[in-house]
DSSP file (Angstrom, degrees, kcal/mol; ACC not computed):
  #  RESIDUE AA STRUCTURE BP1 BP2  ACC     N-H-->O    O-->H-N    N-H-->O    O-->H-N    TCO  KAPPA ALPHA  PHI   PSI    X-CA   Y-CA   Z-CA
    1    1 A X              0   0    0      0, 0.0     2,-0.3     0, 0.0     3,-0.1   0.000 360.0 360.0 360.0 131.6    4.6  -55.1  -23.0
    2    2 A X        -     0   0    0      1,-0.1    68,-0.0    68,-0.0     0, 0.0  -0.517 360.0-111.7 -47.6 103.0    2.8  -55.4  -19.3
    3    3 A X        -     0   0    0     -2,-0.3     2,-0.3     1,-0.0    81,-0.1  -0.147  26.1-151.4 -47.0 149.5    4.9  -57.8  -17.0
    4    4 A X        -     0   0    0     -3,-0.1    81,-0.3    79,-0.0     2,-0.2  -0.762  15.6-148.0-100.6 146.5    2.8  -60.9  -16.6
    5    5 A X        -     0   0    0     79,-1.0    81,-0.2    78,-0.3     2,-0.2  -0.807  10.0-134.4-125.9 171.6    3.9  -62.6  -12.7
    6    6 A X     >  -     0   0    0     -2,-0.2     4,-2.7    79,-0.1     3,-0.1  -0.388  37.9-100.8-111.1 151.5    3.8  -66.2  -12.2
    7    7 A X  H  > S+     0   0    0      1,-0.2     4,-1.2    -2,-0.2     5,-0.2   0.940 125.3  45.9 -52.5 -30.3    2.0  -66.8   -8.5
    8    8 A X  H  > S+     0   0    0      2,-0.2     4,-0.9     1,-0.2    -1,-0.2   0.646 102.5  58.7-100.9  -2.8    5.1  -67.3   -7.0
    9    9 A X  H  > S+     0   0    0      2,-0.2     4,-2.0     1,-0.1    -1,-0.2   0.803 114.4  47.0 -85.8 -28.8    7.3  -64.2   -8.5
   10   10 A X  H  < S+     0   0    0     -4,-2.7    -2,-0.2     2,-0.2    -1,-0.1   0.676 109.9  50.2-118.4  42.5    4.5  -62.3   -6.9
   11   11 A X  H >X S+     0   0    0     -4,-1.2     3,-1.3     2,-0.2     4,-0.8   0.828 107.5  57.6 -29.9 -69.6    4.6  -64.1   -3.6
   12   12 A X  H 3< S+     0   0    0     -4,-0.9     4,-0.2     1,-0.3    -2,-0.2   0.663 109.7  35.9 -79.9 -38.5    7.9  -63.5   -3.7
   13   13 A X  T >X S+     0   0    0     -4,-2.0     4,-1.5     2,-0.1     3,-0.6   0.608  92.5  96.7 -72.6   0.7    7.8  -59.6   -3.9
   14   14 A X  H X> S+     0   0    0     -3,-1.3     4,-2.6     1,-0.3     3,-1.2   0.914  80.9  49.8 -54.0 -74.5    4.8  -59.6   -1.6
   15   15 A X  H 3X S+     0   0    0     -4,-0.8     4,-2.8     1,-0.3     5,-0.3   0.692 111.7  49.9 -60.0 -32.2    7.0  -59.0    1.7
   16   16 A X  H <> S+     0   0    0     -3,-0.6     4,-1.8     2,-0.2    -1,-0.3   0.939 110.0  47.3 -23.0 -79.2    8.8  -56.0    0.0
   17   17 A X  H <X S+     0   0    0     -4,-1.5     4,-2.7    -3,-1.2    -2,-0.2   0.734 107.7  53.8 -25.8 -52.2    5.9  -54.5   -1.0
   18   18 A X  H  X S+     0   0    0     -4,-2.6     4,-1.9    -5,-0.5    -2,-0.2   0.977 108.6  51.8 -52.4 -61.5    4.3  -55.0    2.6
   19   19 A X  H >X S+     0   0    0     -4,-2.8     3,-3.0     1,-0.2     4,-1.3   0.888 113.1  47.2 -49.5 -83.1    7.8  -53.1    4.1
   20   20 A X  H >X S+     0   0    0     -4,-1.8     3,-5.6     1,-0.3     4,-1.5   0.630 109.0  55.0 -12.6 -84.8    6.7  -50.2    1.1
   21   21 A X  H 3X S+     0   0    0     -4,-2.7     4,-1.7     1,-0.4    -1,-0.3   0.786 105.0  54.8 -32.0 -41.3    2.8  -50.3    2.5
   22   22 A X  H <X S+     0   0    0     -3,-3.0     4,-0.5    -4,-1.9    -1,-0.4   0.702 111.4  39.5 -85.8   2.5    4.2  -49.5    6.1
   23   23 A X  H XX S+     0   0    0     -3,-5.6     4,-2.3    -4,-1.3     3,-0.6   0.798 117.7  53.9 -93.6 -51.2    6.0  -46.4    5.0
   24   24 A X  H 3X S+     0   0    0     -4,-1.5     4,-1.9     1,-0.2    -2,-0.2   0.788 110.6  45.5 -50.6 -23.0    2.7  -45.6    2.6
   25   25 A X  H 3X S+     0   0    0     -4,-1.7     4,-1.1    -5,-0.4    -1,-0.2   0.738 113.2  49.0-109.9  -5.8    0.3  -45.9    5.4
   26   26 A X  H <X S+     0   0    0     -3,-0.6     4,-2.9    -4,-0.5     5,-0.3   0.966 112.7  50.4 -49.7 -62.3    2.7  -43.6    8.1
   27   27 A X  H  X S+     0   0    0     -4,-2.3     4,-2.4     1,-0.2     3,-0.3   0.889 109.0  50.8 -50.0 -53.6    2.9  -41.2    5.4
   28   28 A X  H  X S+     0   0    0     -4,-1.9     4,-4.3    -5,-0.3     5,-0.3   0.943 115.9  43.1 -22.2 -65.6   -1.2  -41.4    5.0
   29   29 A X  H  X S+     0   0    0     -4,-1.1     4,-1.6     1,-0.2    -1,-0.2   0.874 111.2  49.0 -47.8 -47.6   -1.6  -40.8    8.6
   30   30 A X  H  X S+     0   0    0     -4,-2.9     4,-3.8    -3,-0.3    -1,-0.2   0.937 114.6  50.2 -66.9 -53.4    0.9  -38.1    9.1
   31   31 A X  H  X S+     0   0    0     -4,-2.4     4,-5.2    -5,-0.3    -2,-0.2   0.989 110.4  47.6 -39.3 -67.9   -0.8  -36.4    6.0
   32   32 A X  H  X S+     0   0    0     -4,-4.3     4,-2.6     1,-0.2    -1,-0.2   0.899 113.8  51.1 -36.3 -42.1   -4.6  -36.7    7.3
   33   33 A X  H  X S+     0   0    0     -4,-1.6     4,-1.1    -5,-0.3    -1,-0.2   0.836 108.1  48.3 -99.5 -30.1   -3.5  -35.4   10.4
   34   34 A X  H  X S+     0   0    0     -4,-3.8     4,-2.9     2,-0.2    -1,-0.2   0.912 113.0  47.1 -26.3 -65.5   -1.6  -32.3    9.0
   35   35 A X  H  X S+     0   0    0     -4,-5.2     4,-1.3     2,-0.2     3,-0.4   0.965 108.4  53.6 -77.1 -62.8   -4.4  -31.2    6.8
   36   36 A X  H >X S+     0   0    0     -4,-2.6     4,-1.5     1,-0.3     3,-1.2   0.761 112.8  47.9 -62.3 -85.6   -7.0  -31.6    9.6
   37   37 A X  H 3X>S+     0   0    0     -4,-1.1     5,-2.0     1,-0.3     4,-0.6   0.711 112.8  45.1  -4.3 -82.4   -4.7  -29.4   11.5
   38   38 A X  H ><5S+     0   0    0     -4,-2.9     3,-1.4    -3,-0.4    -1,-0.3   0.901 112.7  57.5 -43.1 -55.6   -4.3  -26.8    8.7
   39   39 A X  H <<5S+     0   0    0     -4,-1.3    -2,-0.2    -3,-1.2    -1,-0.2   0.823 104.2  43.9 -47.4 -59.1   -7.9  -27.0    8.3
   40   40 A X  H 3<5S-     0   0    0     -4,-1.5    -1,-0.3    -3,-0.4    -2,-0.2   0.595 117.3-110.6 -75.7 -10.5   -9.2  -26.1   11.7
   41   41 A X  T <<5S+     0   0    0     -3,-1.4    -3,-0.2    -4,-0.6    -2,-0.1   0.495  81.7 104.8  82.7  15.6   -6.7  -23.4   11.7
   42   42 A X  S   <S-     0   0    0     -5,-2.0    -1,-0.4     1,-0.1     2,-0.1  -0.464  72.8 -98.5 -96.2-157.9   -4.1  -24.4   14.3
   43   43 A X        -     0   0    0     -2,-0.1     2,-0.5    -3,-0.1    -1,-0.1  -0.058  23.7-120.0 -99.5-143.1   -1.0  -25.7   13.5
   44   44 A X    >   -     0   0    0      1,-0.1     3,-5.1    -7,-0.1   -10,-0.1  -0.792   6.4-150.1-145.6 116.8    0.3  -29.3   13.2
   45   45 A X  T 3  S+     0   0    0     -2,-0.5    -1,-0.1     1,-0.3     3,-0.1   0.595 105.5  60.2 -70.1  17.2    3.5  -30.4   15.6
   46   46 A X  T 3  S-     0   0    0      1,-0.3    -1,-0.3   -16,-0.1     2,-0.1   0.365 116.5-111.8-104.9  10.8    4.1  -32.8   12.7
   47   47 A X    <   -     0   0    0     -3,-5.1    -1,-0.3   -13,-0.1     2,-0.1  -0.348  23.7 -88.2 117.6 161.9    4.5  -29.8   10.2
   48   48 A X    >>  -     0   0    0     -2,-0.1     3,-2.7    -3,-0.1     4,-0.8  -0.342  60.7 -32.2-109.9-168.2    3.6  -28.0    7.7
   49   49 A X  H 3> S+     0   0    0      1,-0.4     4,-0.8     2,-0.2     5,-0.3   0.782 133.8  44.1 -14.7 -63.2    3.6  -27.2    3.6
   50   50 A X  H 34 S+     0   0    0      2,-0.2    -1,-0.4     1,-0.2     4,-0.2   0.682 109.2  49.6 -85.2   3.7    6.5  -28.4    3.4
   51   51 A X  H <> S+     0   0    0     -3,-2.7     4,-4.3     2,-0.1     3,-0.3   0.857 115.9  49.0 -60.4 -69.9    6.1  -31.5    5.5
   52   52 A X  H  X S+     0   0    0     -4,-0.8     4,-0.6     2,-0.2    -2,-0.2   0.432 106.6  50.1 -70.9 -10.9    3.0  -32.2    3.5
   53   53 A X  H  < S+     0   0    0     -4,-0.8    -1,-0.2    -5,-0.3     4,-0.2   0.547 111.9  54.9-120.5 -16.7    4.6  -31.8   -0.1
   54   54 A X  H  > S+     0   0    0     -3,-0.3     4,-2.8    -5,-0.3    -2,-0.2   0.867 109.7  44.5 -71.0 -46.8    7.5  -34.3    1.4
   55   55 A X  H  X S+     0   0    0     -4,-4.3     4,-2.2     1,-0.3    -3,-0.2   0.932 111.8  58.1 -50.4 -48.2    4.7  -37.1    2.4
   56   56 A X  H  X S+     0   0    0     -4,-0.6     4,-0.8     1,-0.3    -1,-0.3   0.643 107.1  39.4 -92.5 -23.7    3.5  -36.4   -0.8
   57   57 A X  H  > S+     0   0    0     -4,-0.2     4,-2.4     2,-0.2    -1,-0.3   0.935 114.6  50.9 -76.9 -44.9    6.6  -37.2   -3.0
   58   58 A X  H  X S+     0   0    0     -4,-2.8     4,-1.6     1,-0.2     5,-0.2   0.986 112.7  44.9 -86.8 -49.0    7.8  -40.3   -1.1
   59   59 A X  H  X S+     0   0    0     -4,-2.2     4,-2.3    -5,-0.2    -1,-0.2   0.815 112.9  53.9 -29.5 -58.5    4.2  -41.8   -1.3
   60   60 A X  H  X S+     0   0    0     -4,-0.8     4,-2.6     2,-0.2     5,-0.2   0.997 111.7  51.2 -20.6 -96.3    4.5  -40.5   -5.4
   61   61 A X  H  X S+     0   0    0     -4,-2.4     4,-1.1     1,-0.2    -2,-0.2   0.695 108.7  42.7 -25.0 -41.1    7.8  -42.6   -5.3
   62   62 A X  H  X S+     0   0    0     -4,-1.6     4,-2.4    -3,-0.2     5,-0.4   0.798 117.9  49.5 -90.7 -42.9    6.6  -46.2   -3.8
   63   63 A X  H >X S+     0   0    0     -4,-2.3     4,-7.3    -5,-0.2     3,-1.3   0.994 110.4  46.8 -44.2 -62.0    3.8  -45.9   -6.0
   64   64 A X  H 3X S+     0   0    0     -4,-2.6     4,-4.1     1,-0.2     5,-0.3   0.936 114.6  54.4 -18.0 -87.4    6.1  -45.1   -9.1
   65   65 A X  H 3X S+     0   0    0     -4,-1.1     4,-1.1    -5,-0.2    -1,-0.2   0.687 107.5  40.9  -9.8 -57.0    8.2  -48.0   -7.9
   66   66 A X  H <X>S+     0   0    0     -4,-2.4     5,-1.7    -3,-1.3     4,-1.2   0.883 116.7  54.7 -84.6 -39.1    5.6  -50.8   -7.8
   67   67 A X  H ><5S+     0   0    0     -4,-7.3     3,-1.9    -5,-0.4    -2,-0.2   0.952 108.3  57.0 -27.2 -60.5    4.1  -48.9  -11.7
   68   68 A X  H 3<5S+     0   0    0     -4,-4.1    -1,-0.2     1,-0.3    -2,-0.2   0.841 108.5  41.0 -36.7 -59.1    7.8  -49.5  -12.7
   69   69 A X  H 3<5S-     0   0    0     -4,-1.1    -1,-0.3    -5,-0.3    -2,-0.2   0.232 123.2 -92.3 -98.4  20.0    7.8  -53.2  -12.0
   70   70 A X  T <<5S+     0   0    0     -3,-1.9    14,-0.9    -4,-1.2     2,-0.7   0.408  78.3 132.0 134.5   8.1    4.7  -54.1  -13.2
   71   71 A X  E   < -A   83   0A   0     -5,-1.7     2,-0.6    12,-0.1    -1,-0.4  -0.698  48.2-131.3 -92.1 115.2    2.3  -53.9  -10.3
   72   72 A X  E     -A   82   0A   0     10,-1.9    10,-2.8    -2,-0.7     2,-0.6  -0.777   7.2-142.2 -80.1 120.5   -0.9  -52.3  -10.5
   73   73 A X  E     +A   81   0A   0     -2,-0.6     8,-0.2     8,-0.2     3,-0.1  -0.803  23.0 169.9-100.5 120.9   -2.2  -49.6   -7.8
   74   74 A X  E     -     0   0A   0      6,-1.9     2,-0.3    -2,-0.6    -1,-0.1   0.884  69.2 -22.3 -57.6 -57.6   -5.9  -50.0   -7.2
   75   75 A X  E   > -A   80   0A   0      5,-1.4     5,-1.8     3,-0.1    -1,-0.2  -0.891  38.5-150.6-153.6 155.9   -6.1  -47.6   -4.1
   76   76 A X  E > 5S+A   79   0A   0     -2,-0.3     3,-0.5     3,-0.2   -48,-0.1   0.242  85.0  79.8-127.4   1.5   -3.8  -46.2   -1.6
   77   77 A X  T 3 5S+     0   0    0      1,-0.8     2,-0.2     3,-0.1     3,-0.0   0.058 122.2   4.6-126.8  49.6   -6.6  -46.0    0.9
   78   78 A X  T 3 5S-     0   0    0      0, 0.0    -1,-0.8     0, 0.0    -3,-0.1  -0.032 115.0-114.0 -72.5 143.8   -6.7  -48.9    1.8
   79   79 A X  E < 5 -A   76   0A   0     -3,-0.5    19,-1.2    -2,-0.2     2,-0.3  -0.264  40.8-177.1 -68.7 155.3   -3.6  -49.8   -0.4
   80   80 A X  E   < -AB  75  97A   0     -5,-1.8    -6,-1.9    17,-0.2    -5,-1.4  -0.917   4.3-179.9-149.2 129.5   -4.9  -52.1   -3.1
   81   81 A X  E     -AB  73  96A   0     15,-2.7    15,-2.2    -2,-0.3     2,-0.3  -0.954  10.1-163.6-150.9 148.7   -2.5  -53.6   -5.6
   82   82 A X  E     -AB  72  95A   0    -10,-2.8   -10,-1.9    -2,-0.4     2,-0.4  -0.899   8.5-149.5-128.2 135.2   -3.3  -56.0   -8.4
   83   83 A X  E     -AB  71  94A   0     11,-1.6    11,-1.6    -2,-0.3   -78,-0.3  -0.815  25.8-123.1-133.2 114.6   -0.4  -58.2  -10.3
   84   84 A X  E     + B   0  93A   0    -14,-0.9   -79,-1.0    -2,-0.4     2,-0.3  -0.017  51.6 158.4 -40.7 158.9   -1.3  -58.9  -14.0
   85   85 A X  E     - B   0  92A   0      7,-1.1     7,-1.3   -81,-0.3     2,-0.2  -0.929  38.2-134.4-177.7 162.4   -1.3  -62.9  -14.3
   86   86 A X  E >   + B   0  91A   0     -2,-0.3     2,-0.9   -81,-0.2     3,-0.5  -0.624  20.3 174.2-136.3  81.0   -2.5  -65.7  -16.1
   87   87 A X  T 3  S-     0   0    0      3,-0.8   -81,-0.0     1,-0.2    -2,-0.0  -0.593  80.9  -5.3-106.8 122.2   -4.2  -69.1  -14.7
   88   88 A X  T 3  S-     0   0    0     -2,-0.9    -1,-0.2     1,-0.2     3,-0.0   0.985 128.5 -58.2  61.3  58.1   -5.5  -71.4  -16.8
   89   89 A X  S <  S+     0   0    0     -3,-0.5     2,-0.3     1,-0.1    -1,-0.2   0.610 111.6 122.9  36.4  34.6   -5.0  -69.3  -20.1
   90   90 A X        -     0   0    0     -3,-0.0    -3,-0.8    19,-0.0     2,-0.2  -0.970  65.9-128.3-100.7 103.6   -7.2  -66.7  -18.3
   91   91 A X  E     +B   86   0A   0     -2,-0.3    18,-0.7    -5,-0.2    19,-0.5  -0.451  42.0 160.9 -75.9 129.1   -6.0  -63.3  -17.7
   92   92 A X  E     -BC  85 108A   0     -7,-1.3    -7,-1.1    16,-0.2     2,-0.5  -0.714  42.6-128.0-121.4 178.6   -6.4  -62.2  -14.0
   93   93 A X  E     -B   84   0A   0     14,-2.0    -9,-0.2    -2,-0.2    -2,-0.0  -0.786  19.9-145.8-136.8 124.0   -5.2  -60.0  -11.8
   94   94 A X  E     -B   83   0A   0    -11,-1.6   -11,-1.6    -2,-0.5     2,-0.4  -0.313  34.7-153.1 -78.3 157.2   -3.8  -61.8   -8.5
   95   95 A X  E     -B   82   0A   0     10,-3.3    10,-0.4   -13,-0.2     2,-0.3  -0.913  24.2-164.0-152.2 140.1   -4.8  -59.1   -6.0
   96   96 A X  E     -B   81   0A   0    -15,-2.2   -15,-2.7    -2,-0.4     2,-0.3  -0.760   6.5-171.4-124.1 124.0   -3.5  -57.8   -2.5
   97   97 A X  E >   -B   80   0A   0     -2,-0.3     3,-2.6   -17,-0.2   -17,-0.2  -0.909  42.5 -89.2-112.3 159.1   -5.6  -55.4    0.2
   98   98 A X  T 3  S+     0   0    0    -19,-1.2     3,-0.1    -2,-0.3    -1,-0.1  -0.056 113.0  37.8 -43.6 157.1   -3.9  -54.0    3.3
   99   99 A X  T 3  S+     0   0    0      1,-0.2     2,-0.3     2,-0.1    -1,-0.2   0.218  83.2 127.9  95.6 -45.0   -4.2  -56.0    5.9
  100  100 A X    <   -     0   0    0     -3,-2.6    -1,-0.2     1,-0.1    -4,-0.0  -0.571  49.0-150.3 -84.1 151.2   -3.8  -59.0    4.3
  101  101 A X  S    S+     0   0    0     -2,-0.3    -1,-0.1    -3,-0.1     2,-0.1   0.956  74.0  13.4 -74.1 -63.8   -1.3  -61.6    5.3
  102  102 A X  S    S-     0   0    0    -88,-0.0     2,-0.5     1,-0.0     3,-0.2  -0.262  84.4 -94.9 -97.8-173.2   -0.5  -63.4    1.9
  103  103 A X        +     0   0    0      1,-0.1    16,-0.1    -7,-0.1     3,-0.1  -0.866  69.5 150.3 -97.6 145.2   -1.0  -63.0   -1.7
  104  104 A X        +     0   0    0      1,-0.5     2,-0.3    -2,-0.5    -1,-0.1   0.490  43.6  55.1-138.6 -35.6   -4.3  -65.3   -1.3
  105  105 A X        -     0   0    0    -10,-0.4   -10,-3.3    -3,-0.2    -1,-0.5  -0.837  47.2-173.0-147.0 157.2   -6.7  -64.0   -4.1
  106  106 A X        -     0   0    0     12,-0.7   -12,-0.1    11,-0.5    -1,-0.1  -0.012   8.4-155.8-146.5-178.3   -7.3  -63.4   -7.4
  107  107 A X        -     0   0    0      9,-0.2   -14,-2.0    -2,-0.1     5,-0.2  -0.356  38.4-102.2 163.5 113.3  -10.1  -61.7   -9.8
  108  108 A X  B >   -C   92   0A   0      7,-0.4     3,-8.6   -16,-0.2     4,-0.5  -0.313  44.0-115.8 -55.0 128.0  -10.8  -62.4  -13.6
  109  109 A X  G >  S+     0   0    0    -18,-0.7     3,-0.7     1,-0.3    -1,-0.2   0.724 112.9  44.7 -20.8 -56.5   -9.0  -59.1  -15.2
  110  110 A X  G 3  S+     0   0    0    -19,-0.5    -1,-0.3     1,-0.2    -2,-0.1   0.758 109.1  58.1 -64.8 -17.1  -12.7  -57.7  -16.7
  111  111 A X  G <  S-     0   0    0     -3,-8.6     3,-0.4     1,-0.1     4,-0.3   0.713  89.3-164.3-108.7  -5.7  -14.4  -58.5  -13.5
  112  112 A X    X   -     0   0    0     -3,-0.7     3,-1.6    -4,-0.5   -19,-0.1  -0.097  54.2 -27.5  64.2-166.8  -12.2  -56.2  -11.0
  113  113 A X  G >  S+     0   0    0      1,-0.3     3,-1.3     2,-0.2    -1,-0.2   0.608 131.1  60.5 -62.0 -35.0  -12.2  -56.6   -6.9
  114  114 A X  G 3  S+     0   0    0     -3,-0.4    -1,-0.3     1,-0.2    -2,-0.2   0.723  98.7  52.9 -76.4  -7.0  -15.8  -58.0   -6.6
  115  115 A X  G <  S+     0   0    0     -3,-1.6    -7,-0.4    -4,-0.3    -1,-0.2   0.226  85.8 143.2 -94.2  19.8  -15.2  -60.9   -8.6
  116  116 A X    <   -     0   0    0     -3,-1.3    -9,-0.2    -9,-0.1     2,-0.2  -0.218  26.8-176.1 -93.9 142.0  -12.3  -61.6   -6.3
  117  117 A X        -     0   0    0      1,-0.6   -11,-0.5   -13,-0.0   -10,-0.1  -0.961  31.0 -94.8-162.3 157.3  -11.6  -65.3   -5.4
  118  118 A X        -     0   0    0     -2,-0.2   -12,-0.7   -13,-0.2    -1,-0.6   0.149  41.3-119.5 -43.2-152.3   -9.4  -67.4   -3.3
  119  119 A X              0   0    0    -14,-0.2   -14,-0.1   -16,-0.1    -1,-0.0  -0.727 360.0 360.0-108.7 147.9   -6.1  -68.9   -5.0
  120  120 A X              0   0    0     -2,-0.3    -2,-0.1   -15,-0.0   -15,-0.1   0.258 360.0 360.0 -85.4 360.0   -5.6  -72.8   -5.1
């Protein structure tokens, strides 16, 4: 069965999650800037193949992580993470973009990120 959170259990991993999101958007960066490296045909003073196949596991790993506990990933570019919920015998999904401060906003389950709307 799909964990359901309460608003305030995922409030309450939110800041966790954030810490995770600043290692997921180094690793982005570091990535981009590798392959654009590799790409033009120099090389990259942050590294190479095996640099890039490292980024690419521990990114792999914090996703995994939030899958595990019950957290849906939307996007990793901008990160976008969704936590199944239920208000007012409705299933939503309360939902978090980079960037953002709090858990603030919400979106009925069917209707995805454009039907997104504040929390009470």
């Amino acid at each position: 069965m799909d964990r359901i959170f309460t608003v305030d259990e995922a409030r309450a991993l939110l800041p966790e999650v954030v810490e995770d999101v600043r290692v997921v958007i180094a690793a982005r960066a570091d990535l981009a800037e590798i392959e654009y490296d590799r790409r033009t045909g120099g090389g990259s003073p942050l590294g190479g193949l095996p640099e890039v196949k490292g980024l690419q596991a521990r990114i792999e790993e914090i996703l995994s992580g939030w899958i595990e506990r019950g957290i849906e990933v939307k996007g990793i570019a901008p990160v976008l993470i969704d936590f199944p919920a239920v208000l007012d015998g409705v299933s939503v999904r309360l939902c978090w973009i980079e960037g953002e401060r709090e858990l603030g906003w919400y979106h009925r389950t069917e209707l995805g990120f454009t039907g997104r709307r504040p929390l009470r």
